[in-house]
MINUPA-817181 format. One record per residue (C-alpha): residue number from 1; chain; x, y, z. Coordinates in steps of 0.2 Angstrom, whole numbers, padded with zeros to 4 digits. Example, Ala and Ser with C-alpha at 12.3 -4.5 7.8 and 13.67 -1.06 7.14 Angstrom:
BEGIN
{rec 1 'A' {0062 -0022 0039}}
{rec 2 'A' {0068 -0005 0036}}
This chain:
BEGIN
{rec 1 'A' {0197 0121 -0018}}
{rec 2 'A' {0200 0134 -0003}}
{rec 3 'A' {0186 0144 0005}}
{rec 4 'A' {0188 0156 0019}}
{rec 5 'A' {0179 0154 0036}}
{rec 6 'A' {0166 0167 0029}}
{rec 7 'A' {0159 0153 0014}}
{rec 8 'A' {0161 0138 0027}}
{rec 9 'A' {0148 0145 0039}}
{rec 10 'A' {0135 0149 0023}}
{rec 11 'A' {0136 0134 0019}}
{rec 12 'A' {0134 0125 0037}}
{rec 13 'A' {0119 0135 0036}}
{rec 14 'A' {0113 0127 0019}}
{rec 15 'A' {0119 0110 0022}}
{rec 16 'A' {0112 0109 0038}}
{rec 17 'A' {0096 0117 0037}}
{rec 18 'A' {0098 0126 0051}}
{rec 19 'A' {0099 0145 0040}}
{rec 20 'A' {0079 0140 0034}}
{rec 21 'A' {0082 0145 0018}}
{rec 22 'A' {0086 0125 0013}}
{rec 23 'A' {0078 0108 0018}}
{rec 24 'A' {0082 0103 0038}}
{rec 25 'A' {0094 0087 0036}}
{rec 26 'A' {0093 0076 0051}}
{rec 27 'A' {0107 0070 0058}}
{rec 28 'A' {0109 0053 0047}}
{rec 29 'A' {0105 0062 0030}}
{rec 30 'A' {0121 0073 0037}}
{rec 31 'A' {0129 0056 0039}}
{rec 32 'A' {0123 0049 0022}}
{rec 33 'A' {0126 0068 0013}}
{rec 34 'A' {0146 0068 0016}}
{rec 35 'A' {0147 0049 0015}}
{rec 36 'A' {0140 0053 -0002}}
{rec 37 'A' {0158 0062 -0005}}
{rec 38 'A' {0171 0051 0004}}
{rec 39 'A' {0169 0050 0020}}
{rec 40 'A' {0163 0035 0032}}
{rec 41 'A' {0153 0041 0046}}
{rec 42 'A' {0139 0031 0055}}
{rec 43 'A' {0127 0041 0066}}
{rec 44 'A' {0124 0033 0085}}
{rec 45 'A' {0130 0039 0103}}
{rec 46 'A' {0141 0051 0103}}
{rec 47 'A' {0135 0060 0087}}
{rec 48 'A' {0138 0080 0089}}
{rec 49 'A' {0126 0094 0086}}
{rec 50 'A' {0121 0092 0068}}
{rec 51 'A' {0130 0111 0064}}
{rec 52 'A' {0146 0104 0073}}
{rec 53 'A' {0147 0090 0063}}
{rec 54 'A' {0144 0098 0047}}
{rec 55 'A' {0159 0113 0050}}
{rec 56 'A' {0170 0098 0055}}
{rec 57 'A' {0168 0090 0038}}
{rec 58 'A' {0170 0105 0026}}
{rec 59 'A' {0184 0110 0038}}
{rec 60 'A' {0192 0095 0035}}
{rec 61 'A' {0187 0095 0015}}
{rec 62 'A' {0192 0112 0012}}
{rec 63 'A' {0208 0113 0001}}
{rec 64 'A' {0202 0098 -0008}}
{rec 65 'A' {0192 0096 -0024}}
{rec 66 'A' {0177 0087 -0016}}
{rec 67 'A' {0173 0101 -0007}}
{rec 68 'A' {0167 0109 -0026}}
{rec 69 'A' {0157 0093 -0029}}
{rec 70 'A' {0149 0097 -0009}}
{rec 71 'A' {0144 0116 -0015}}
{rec 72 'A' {0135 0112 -0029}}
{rec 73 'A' {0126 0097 -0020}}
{rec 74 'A' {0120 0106 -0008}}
{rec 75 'A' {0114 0122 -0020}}
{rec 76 'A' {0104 0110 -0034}}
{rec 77 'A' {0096 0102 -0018}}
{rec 78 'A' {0087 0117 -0016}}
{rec 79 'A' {0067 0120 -0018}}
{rec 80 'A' {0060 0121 -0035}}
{rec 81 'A' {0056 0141 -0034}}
{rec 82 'A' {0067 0145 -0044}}
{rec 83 'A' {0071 0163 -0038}}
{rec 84 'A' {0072 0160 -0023}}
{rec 85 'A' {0087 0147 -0025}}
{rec 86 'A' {0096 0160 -0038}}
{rec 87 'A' {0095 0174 -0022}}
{rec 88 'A' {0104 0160 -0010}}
{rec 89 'A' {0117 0158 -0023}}
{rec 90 'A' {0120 0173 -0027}}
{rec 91 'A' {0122 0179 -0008}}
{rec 92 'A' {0135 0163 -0007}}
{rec 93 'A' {0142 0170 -0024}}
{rec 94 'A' {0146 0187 -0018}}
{rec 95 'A' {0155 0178 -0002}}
{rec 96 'A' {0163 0165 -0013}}
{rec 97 'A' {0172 0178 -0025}}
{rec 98 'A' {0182 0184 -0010}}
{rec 99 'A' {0191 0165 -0012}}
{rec 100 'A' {0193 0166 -0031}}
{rec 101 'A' {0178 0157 -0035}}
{rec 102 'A' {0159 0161 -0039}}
{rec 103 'A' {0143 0149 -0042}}
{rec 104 'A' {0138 0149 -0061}}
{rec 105 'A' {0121 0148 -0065}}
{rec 106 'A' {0115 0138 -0080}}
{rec 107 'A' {0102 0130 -0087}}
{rec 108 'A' {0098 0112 -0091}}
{rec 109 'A' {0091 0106 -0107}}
{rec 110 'A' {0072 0108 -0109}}
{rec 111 'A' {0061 0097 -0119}}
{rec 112 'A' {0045 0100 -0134}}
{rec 113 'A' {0029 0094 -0128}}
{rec 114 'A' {0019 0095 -0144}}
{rec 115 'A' {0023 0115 -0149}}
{rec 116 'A' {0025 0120 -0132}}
{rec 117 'A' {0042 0122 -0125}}
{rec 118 'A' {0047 0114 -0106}}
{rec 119 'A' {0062 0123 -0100}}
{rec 120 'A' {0074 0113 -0091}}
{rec 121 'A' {0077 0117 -0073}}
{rec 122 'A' {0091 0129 -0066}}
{rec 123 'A' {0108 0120 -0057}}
{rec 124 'A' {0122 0129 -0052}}
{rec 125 'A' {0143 0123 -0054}}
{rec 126 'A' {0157 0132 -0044}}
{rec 127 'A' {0168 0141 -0057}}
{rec 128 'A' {0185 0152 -0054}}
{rec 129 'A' {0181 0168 -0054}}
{rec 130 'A' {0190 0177 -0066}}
{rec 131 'A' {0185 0194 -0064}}
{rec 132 'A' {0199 0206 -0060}}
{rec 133 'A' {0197 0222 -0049}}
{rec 134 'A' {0206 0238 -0048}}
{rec 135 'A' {0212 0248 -0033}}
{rec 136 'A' {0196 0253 -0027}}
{rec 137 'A' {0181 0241 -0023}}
{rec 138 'A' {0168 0253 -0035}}
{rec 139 'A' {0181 0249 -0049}}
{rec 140 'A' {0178 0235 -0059}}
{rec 141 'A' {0187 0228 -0074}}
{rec 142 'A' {0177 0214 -0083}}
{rec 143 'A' {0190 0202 -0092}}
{rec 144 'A' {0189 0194 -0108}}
{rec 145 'A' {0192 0175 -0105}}
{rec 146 'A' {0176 0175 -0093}}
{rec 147 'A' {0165 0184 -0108}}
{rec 148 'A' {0175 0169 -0121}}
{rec 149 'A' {0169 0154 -0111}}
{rec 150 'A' {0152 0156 -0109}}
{rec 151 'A' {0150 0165 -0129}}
{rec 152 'A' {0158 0148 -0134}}
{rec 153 'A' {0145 0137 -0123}}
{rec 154 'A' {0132 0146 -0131}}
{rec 155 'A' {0141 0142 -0148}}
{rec 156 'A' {0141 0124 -0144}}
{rec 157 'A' {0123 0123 -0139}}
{rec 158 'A' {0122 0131 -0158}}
{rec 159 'A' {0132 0116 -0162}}
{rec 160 'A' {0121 0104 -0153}}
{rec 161 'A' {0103 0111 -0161}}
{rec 162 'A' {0099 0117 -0145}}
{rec 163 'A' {0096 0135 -0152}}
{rec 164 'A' {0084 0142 -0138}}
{rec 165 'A' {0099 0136 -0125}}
{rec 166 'A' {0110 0147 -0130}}
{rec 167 'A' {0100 0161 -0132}}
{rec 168 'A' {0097 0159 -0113}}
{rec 169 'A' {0115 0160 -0109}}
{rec 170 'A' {0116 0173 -0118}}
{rec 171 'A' {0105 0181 -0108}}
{rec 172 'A' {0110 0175 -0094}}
{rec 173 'A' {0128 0183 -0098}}
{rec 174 'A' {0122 0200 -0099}}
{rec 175 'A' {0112 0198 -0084}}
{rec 176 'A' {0126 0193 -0072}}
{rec 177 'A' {0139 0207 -0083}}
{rec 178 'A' {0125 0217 -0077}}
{rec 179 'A' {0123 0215 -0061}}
{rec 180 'A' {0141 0214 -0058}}
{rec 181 'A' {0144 0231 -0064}}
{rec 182 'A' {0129 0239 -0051}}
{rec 183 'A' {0136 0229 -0036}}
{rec 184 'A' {0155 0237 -0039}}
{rec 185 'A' {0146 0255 -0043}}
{rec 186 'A' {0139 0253 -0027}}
{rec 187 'A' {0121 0256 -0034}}
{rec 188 'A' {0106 0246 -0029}}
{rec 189 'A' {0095 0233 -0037}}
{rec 190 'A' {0086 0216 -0031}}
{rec 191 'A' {0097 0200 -0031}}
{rec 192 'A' {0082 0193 -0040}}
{rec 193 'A' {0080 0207 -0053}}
{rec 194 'A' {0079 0197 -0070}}
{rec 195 'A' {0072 0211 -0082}}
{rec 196 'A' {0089 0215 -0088}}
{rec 197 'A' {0079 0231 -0097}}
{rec 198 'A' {0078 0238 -0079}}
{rec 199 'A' {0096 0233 -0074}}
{rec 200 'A' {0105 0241 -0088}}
{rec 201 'A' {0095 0258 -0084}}
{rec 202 'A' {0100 0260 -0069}}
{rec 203 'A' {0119 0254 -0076}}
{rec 204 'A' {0116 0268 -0089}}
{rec 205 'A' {0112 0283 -0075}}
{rec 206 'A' {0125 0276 -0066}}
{rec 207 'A' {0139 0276 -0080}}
{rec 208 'A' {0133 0289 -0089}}
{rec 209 'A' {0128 0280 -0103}}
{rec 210 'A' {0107 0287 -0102}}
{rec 211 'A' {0102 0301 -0114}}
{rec 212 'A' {0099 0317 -0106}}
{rec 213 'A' {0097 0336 -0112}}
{rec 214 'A' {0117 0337 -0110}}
{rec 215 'A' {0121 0321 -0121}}
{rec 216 'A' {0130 0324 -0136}}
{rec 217 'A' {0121 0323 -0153}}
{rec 218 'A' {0134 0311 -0160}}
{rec 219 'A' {0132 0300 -0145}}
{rec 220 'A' {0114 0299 -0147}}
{rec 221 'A' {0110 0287 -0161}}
{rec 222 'A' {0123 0272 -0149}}
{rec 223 'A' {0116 0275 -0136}}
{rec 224 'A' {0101 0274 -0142}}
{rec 225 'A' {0103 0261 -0150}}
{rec 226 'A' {0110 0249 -0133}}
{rec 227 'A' {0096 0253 -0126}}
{rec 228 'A' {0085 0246 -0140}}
{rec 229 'A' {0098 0229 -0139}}
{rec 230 'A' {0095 0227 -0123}}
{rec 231 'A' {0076 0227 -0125}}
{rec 232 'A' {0080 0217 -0141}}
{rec 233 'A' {0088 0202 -0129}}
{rec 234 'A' {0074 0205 -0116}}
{rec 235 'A' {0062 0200 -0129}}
{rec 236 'A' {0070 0187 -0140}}
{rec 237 'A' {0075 0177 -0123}}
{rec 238 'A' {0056 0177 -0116}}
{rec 239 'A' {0049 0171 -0133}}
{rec 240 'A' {0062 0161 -0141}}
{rec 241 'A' {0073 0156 -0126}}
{rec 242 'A' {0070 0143 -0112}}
{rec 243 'A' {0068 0153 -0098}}
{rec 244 'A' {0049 0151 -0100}}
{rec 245 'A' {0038 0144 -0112}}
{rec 246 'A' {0042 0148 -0130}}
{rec 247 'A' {0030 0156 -0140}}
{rec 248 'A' {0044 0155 -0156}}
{rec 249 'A' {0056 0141 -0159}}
{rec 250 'A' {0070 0150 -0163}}
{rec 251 'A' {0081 0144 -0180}}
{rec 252 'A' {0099 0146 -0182}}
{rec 253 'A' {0104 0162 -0186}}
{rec 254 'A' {0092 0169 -0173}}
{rec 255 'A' {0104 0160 -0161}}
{rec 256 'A' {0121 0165 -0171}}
{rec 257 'A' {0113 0181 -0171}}
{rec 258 'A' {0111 0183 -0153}}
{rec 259 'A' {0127 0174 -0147}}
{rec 260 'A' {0138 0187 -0158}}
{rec 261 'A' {0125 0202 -0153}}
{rec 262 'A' {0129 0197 -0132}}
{rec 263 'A' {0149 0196 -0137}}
{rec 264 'A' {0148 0216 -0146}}
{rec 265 'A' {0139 0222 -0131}}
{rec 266 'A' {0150 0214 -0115}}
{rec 267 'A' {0165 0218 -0124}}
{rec 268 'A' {0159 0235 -0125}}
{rec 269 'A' {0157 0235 -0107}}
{rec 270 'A' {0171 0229 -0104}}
{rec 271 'A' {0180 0241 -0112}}
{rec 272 'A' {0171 0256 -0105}}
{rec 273 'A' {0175 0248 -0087}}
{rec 274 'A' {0195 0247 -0092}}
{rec 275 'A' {0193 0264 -0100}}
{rec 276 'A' {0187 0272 -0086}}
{rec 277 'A' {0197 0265 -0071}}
{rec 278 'A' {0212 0270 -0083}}
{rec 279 'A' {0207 0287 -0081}}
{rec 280 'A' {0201 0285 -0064}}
C-alpha cells in the first residue's frame, strides 16, 4: 500500500496527536505504537521530535502492507463519539481516494440486553477504492463491483442471523453512494449528515430527480416513489437496525427485503450517473 505525501502528513497529525482531533502520544507510546507493527525502536537520548519520528516511520512503511494495518490503528483508536471519528475519517477518505484507496466504515456486532438492542461500536478498514471517474471532477461514475461486495456482506450477515447488521450496511451503502454523488456534484452537505432523507433531496435538486411543476406526469409516480424508499430505509434502519437501540428485532425477510431494496436503488444510481456522463 502507496500513499502520497498529502495522506502521510493526516496521519502524522492523527498518530501523533499533534492535529488535536486524536489522543496526544508521548514519545514512548510513539515507540511502542510502531513497534507494535515491526519495528524495534527504544526511546532515550537522541530521540527526535515526536512528529519527525512519526513521518520517518510511515515514510519508511509506505509501499508496504503494514502501513494499512497502521491506518486503521490509528482511526479505531479514536474517541468513543462516534461522529466525530466518522468526520476525521471521512476527511482522511477524501484524501486517501486520490491513492486508490478509501477508509470503510462498518459496524461491529452488537449484542441483546434483555429486549433491548446494544449496537456494536463503529471501526473502520482501508479498502481500494473502486470508484471510477470521468473526465471531469463533477462527473462521477459509481461501479458495480463496489455496490456487489458490500450487498453480499450484508447477505452474509443474513446468513449469520445477524439481520439488524445487515440492515445497517445497507444503510450505510446508500449513505456513502450518497454522499459520493453530492461531493462530485460539487454541492454542499455536512461530513456528519446521517439522515440520508436529507442527503438524497439535495441529490434529487441537484440531479433533477425532485418533482416540480415541469416534471412529467409519467415520471411522477418513480419519483415519487424513491423518495418514499428512501424514507422507508431511514426508518427501518432506526427501528430495526443497530445504529441505535431497536425498537423492532427485525426477521428475515425484512432483512432480504432491504438488502435486495439497497441493490435496485444504487444500481439505479449508478446507472443514471453512467447515463448522464455519456451524454455529458
Amino acid at each position: 500500500m502507496k500513499i502520497g505525501s498529502k495522506a502521510i502528513e493526516f496521519l502524522v497529525g492523527i498518530i501523533s496527536g499533534d492535529s488535536q482531533v486524536s489522543e496526544y502520544r508521548s514519545g514512548p507510546q510513539l515507540v511502542n505504537f510502531f513497534n507494535g507493527h515491526g519495528e524495534m525502536d527504544l526511546y532515550g537520548a537522541g530521540f527526535p521530535s515526536r512528529h519527525i519520528f512519526v513521518r520517518e516511520k510511515l515514510l519508511a512503511m509506505n509501499g508496504q502492507h503494514r502501513l494499512k494495518d497502521v491506518i486503521e490503528e490509528a482511526f479505531n483508536a479514536l474517541d468513543e463519539d462516534e461522529n466525530h471519528a466518522e468526520n476525521i475519517a471521512f476527511q482522511f477518505s477524501k484524501i486517501l481516494a486520490q491513492d486508490g484507496y478509501k477508509l470503510n466504515k462498518d459496524y461491529r456486532p452488537g449484542f441483546y440486553d434483555g429486549n433491548d438492542h446494544v449496537p456494536g461500536p463503529i471501526f473502520f478498514q482501508v479498502v481500494p477504492n473502486k470508484l471510477v471517474f470521468g473526465n471531469s471532477p463533477t462527473k462521477l461514475l459509481l461501479t458495480h463491483p463496489i455496490l456487489e461486495e458490500r450487498v453480499t456482506k450484508a447477505r452474509a450477515r443474513i446468513e449469520s442471523n445477524d439481520f439488524d447488521g445487515a440492515i445497517t450496511i445497507c444503510y450505510t451503502v446508500i449513505e456513502g453512494f450518497l454522499k459520493l454523488s453530492l461531493e462530485k456534484q460539487g454541492v454542499e452537505f455536512k461530513d456528519t449528515e446521517g439522515d440520508i432523507k436529507k442527503l438524497y433531496k439535495a441529490l434529487a435538486i441537484a440531479s433533477n430527480m425532485d418533482q416540480s411543476s415541469t416534471t412529467e406526469d409519467s415520471l411522477r409516480p418513480l419519483l415519487n416513489g424513491l423518495s418514499t424508499l428512501v424514507t422507508g430505509f431511514y426508518e427501518i434502519a432506526n427501528k430495526s437496525g443497530d445504529r441505535h437501540v431497536a425498537r423492532h428485532k427485525p426477521v428475515r425477510r425484512h432483512a432480504v427485503l432491504v438488502v435486495n431494496l439497497t441493490f435496485a436503488f444504487c444500481d439505479f444510481l449508478i446507472d443514471s450517473f453512467s447515463e448522464r456522463q455519456i451524454r455529458n
